[in-house]
C-alpha positions as CSV (number, residue, x, y, z in Angstrom):
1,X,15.8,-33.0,-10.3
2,X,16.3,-29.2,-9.6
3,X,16.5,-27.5,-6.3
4,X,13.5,-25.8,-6.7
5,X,11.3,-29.4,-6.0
6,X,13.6,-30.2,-3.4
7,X,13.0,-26.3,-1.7
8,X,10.0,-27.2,0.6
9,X,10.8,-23.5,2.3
10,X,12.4,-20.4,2.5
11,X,14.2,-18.8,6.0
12,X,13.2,-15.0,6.4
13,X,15.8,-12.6,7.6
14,X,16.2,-12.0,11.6
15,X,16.2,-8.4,12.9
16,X,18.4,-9.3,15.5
17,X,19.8,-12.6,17.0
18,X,19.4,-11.3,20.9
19,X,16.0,-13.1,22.2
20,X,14.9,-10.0,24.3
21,X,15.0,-7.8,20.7
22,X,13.3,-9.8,19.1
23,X,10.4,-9.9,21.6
24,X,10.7,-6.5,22.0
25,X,10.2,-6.3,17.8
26,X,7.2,-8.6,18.1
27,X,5.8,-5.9,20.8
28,X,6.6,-2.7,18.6
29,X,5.1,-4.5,15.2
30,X,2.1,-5.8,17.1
31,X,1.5,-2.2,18.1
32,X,1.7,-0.9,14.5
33,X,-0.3,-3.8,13.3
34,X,-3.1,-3.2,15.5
35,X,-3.4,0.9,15.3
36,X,-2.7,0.4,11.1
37,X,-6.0,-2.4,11.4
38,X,-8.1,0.0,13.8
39,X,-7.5,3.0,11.6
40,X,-8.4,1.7,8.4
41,X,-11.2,0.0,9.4
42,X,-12.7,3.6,10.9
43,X,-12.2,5.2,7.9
44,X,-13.8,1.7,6.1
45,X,-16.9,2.1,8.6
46,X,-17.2,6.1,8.7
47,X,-17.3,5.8,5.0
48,X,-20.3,2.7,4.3
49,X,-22.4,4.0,7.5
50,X,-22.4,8.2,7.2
51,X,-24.3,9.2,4.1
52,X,-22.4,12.7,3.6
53,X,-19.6,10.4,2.3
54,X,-21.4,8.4,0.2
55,X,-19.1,10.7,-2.7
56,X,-16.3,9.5,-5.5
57,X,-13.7,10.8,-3.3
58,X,-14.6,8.4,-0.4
59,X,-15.3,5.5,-2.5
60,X,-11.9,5.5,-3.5
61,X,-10.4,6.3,-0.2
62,X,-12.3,3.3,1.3
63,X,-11.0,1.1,-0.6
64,X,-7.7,2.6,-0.4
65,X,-8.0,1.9,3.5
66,X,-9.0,-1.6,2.3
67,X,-6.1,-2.6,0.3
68,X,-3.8,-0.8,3.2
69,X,-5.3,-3.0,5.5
70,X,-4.7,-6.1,3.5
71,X,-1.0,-4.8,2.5
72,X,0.0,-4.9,6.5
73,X,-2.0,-7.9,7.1
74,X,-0.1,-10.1,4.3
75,X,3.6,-9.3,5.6
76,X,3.8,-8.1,9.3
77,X,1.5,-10.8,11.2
78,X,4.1,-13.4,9.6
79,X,7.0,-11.6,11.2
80,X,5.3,-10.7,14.6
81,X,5.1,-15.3,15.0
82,X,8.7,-15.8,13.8
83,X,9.5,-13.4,16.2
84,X,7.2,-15.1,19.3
85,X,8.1,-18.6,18.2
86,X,11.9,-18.1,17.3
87,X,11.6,-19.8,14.0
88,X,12.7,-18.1,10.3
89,X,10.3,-20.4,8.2
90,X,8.1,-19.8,5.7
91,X,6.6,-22.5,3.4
92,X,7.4,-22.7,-0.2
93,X,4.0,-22.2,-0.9
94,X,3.2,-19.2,1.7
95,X,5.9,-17.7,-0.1
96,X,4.3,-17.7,-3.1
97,X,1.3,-16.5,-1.7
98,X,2.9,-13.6,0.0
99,X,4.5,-12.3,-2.9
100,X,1.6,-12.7,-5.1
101,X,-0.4,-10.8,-2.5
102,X,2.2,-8.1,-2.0
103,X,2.1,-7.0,-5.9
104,X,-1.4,-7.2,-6.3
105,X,-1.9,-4.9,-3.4
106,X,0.8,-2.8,-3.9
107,X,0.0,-2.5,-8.2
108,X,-3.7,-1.9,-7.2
109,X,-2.9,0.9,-4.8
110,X,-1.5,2.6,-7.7
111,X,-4.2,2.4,-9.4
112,X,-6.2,3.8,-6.9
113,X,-4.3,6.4,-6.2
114,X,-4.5,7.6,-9.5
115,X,-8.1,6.8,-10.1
116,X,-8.1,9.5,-6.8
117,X,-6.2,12.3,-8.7
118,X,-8.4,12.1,-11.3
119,X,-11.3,12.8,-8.9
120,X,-9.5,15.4,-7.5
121,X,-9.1,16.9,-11.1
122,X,-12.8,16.5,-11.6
123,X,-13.7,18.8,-8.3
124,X,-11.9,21.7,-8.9
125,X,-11.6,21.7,-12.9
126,X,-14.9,21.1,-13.4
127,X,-17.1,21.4,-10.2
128,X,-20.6,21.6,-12.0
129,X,-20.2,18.7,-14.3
130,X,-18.9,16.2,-11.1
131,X,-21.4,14.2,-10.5
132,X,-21.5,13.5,-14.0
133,X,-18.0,13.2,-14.6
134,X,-17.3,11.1,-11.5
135,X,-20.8,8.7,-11.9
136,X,-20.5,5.6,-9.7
137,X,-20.5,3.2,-12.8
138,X,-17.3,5.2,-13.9
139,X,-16.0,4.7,-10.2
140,X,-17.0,0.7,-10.3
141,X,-15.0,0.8,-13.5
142,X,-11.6,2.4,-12.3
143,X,-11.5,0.0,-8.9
144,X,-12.1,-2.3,-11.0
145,X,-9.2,-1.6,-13.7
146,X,-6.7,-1.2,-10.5
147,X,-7.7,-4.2,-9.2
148,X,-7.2,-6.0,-12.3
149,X,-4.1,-4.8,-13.1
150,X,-2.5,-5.2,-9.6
151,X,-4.1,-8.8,-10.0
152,X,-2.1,-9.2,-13.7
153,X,1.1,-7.9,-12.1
154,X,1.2,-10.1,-9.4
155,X,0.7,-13.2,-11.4
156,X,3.7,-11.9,-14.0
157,X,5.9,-11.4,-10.8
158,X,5.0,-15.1,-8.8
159,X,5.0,-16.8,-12.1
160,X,8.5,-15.0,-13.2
161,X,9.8,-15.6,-10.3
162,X,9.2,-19.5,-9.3
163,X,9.6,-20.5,-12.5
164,X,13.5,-19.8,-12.4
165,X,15.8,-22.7,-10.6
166,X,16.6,-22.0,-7.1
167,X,20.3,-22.8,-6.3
168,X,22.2,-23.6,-2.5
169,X,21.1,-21.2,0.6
170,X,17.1,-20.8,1.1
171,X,17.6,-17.8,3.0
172,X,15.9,-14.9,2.0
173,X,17.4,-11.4,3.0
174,X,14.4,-9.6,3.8
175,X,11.5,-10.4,6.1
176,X,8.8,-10.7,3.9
177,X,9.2,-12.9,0.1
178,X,10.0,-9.9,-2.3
179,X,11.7,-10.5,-6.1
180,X,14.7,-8.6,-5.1
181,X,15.9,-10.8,-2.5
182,X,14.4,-13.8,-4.3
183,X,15.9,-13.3,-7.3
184,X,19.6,-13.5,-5.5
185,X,18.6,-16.9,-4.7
186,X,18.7,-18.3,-8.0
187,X,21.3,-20.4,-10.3
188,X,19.1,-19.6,-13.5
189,X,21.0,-17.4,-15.7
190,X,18.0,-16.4,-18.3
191,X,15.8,-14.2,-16.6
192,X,13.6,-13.5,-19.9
193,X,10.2,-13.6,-17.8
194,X,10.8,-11.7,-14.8
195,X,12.5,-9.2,-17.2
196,X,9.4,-8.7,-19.0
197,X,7.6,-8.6,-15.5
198,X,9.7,-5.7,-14.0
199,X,9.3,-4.0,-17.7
200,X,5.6,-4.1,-17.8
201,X,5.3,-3.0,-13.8
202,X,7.8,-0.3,-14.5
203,X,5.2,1.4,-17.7
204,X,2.2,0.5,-15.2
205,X,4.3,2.6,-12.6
206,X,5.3,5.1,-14.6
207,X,1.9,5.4,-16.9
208,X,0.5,5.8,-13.3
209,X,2.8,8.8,-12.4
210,X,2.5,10.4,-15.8
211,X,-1.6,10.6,-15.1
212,X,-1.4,12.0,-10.9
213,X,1.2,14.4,-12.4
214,X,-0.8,15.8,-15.0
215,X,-4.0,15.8,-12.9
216,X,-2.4,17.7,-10.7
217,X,-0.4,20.1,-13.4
218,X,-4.8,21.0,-13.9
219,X,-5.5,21.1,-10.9
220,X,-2.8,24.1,-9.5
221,X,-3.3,25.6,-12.9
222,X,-7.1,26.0,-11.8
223,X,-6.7,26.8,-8.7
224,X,-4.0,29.9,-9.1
225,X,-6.6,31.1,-11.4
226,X,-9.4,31.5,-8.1
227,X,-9.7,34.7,-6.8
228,X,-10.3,34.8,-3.3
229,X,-7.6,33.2,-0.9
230,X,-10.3,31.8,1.3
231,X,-11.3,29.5,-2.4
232,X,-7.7,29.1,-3.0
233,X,-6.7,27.7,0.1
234,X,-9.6,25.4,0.5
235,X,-8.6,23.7,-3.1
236,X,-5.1,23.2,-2.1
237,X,-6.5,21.8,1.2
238,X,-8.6,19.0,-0.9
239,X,-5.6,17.7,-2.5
240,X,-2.8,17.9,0.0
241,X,-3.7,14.3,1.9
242,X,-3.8,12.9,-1.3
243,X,-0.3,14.4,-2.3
244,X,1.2,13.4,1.2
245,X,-0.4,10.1,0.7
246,X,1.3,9.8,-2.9
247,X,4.6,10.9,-2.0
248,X,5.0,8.5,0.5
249,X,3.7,5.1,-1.4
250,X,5.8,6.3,-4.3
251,X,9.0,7.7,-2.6
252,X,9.4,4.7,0.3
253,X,8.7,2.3,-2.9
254,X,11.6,4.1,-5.1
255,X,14.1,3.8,-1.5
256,X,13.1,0.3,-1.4
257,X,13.6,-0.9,-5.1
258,X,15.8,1.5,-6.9
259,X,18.6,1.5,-4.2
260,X,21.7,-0.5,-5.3
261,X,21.6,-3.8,-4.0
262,X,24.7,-5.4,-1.8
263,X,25.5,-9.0,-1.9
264,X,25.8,-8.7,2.0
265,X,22.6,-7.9,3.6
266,X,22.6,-5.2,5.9
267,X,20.3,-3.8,9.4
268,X,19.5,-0.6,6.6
269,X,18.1,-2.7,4.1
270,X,16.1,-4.7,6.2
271,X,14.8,-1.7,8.1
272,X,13.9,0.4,4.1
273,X,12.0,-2.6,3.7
274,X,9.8,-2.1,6.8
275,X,9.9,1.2,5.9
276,X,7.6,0.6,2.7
277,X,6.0,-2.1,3.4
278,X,4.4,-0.5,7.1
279,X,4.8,2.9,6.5
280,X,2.0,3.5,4.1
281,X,-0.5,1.0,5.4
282,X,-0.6,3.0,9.1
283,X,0.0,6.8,7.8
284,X,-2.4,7.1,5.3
285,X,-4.9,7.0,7.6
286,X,-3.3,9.1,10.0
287,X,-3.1,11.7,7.4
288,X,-6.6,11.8,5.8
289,X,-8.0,11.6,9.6
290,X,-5.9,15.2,9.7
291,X,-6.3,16.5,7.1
292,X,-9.9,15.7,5.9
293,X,-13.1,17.5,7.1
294,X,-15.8,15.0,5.9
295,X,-13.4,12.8,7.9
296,X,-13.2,14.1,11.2
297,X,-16.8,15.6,10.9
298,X,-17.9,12.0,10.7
299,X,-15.9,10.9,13.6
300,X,-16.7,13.7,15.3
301,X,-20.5,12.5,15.2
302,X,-19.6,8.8,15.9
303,X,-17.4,10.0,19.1
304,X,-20.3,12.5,20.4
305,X,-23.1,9.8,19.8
306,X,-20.9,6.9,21.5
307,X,-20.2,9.9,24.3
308,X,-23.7,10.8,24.8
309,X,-25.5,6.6,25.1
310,X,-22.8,6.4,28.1
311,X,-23.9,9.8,29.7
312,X,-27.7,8.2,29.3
313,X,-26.9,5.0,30.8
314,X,-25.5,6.6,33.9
């Protein structure tokens, strides 16, 4: 009998030992989990309820918000009740879960990010043709696709990953299940299906990058070419929460995987984890709420309206 059927649960990483820290933690990530819930689910609302964003571009960033919203929801909720209760546990099983979660929403986010290039590309390369270009049966299609494909990813990841042997300590070095930290867990020394796991989500990743980057090589291409400043500026202003939003999933994700790993874990790798895995989920928002007129035009309206029902009722 392996260790892996006698493994009925991981222990996630502690930021600190000292009880008043860790209640402190639970305070601060409660905080972030609640303004990252509240501000996605605006932008979820302002974009089903006001009809000037019934477009491509707010289709995808609804369900953008939607998959940010899940993202927090499947890691920091755990952590804030390990931190309340003063326990480290996590079921085998709600490991599995959370992991298989965590890829899908993270490899689906991709894809809607670059399914949101594209529609940038469409609006300023070729403006007359965009309705027809960005149809809503094309726009079904791409969530679709990104949804799939996250969904494919995390099933190669879980499945790579618990089908290996796990060997001596079940304590994970991170506070959330992730391969990394799982992976240094294991006694199994053929790693043939998780390789061909990080190998397919590294072409995904990369095949990802390859279409936002030539989008956008279009895109500025186009919009040097306009005349006016006024025209110019208003392009560039279209596709900079977008490229804020990208640089940030991608960058915080690099940090997070592509640094070299350390057999001890360390306060710094625990805290590039939070990093990428709360960062984008409560900025994103933040930064098309900013940066978007349609946006702030819409809850503009919703504020004035809520604003001027209380001034009647007095």
């Amino acid at each position: 009998m392996t260790n892996q059927t006698q493994m009925m649960e991981f222990l996630l990483m502690r930021f600190t030992e000292n009880w008043m820290l860790l209640r402190l933690q639970a305070v601060l990530f409660s905080l972030i989990y609640l303004a990252a819930v509240l501000m996605n689910l605006v932008i979820i609302l302002l974009t089903i309820l006001d009809h000037r964003l019934h477009m491509a571009m707010y289709f995808f960033l609804r369900h953008l918000s939607f998959l940010d919203l899940c993202l927090i929801s499947a890691t920091v909720p755990k952590s804030i009740l390990n931190s309340v209760t003063s326990t480290d546990s996590i079921s085998f099983l709600g490991c599995v879960l959370q992991l298989f979660l965590v890829v899908l929403l993270a490899g689906s986010e991709i894809g809607i990010l670059t399914a949101m290039s594209y529609d940038r590309y469409a609006a300023i390369c070729r403006p007359l043709h965009y309705e027809a270009v960005m149809s809503r049966g094309l726009c079904v299609r791409l969530m679709a696709l990104s949804w799939l494909s996250g969904g494919a990813l995390g099933l190669l990841y879980t499945a790579g990953t618990f089908s290996l042997n796990f060997c001596g300590s079940n304590e994970i070095h991170q506070f959330f299940c992730d391969v990394p930290a799982l992976l240094k867990l294991t006694c199994s020394k053929e790693h043939a299906i998780i390789s061909v796991s990080v190998a397919t989500g590294v072409c995904y990743a990369f095949s990802c990058l390859v279409c936002i980057v030539v989008s956008y090589v279009y895109i500025f291409s186009a919009v040097l070419r306009i005349s006016p400043r006024q025209r110019q500026s208003k392009a560039f202003s279209n596709c900079v929460p977008h490229l804020i939003v990208v640089t940030v999933f991608l960058v915080t994700g690099a940090v997070a995987y592509l640094k070299p790993g350390s057999d001890a874990p360390s306060i710094l790798d625990l805290l590039v984890s939070v990093f990428y895995s709360v960062a984008p989920p409560t900025l994103n928002p933040v930064i098309y709420c900013l940066r978007n007129k349609g946006i702030k035009s819409a809850l503009s309206k919703v504020l004035w309206n809520v604003r001027s029902s209380g001034v009647m009722k007095r």
